[in-house]
C-alpha distance (Angstrom), angle and dihedral (degrees) to the residues before:
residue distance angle dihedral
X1 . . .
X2 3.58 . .
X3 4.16 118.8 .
X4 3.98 97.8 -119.3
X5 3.96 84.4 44.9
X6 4.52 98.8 48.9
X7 3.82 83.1 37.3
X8 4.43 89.3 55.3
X9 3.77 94.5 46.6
X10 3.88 91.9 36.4
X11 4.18 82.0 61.0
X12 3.60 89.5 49.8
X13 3.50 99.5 45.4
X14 3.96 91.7 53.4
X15 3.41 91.1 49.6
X16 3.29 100.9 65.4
X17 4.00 124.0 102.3
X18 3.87 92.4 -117.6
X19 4.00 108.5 163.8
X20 3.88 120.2 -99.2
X21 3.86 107.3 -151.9
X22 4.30 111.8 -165.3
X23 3.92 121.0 -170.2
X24 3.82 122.7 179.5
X25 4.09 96.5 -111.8
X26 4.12 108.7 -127.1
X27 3.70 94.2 -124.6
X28 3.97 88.7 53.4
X29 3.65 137.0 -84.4
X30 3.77 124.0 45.3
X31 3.77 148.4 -56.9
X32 3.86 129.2 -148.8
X33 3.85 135.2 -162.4
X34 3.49 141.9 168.5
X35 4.30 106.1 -149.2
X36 3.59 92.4 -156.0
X37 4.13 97.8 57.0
X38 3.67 103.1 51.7
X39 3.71 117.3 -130.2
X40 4.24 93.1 9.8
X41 4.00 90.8 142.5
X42 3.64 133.6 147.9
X43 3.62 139.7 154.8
X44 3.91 145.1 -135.9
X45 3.45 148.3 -174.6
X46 3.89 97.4 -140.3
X47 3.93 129.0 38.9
X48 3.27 77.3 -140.0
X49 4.00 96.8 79.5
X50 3.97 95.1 19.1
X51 3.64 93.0 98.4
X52 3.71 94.6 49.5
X53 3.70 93.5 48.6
X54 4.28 92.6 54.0
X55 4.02 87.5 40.9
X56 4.09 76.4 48.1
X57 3.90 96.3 42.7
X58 3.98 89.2 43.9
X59 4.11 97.0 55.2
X60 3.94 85.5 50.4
X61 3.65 93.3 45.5
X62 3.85 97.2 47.7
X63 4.14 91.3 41.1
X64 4.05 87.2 50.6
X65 4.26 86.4 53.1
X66 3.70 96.6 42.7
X67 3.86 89.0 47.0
X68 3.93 81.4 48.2
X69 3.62 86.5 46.8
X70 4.36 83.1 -143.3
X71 3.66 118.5 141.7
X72 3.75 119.2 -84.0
X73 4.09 117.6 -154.8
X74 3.37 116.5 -118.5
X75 4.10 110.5 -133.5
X76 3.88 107.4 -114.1
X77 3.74 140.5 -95.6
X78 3.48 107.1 -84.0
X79 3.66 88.4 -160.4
X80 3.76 89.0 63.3
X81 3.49 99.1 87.3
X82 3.58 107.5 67.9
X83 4.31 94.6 -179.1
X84 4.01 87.1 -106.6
X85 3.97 116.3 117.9
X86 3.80 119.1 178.2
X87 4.09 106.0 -154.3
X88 3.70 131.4 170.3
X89 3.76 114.1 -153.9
X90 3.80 132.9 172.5
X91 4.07 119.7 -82.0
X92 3.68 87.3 -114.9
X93 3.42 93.9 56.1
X94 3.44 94.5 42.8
X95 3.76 93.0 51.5
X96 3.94 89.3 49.8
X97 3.40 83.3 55.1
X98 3.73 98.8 55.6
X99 3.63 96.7 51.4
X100 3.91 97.0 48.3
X101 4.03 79.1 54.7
X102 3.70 96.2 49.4
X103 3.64 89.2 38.8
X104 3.18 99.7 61.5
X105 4.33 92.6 28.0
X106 4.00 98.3 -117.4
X107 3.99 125.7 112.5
X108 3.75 126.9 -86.1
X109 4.11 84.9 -105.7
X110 3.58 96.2 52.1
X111 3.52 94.7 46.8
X112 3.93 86.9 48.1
X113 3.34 101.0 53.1
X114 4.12 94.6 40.4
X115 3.99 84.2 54.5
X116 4.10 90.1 50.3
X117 3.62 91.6 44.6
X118 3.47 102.4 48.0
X119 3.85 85.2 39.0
X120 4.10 91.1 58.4
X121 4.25 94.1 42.9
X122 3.73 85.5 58.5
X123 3.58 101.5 45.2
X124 3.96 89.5 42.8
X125 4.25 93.7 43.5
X126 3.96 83.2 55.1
X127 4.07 109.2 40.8
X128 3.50 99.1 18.0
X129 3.43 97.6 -140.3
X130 3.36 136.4 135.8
């Protein structure tokens, strides 16, 4: 691949809105990662300089690929998720369902969406995955 021609899609490629995730590490200081370029890491002492060191981490990962000429994933639409979810569940579970709602007087939806919130904050407080 020609200079003027990595050096293009390398400004494209950093210009996208990929997502930055930041996590205190255990031993101190933090960790960075961007989900949609697997194994774009670093660390830092201060979150001061953590979001240099991804933005950092991210040019040298996306140079290595384009050298590579592999494929690099492009982060996705944020627009794609429009807040509606179609889901087919068993009667009983829909029932049990209903009378947690009525129970405690809120809509089948809110109740739904409390139960898959509070479902995903535990899961993520315990693994800390994402």
């Amino acid at each position: 691949m020609e200079n003027s021609e990595l050096e293009k899609k390398l400004s494209y490629y950093m210009s996208l809105p990929y997502q930055i995730v930041v996590t205190p590490s255990p031993e101190g200081g933090y960790a960075a990662k961007i989900p949609d370029l697997p194994g774009c890491i670093t660390q830092s002492e201060s979150r001061e300089e953590i979001i240099a060191m991804i933005e950092d981490a991210k040019l040298c990962w996306l140079t290595a690929e384009l050298e590579d000429e592999d494929d690099i994933p492009e982060p996705p639409d944020p627009y794609k998720f429009d807040g509606q979810l179609r889901l087919r569940i068993p009667r009983s579970l829909h029932k049990e369902l209903s009378r947690c709602a009525a129970r405690d007087g809120v809509n089948l939806n809110q109740m739904a969406i409390y139960l898959i919130a509070d479902g995903l904050s535990k899961r993520f407080a315990t693994d800390g995955q994402d």
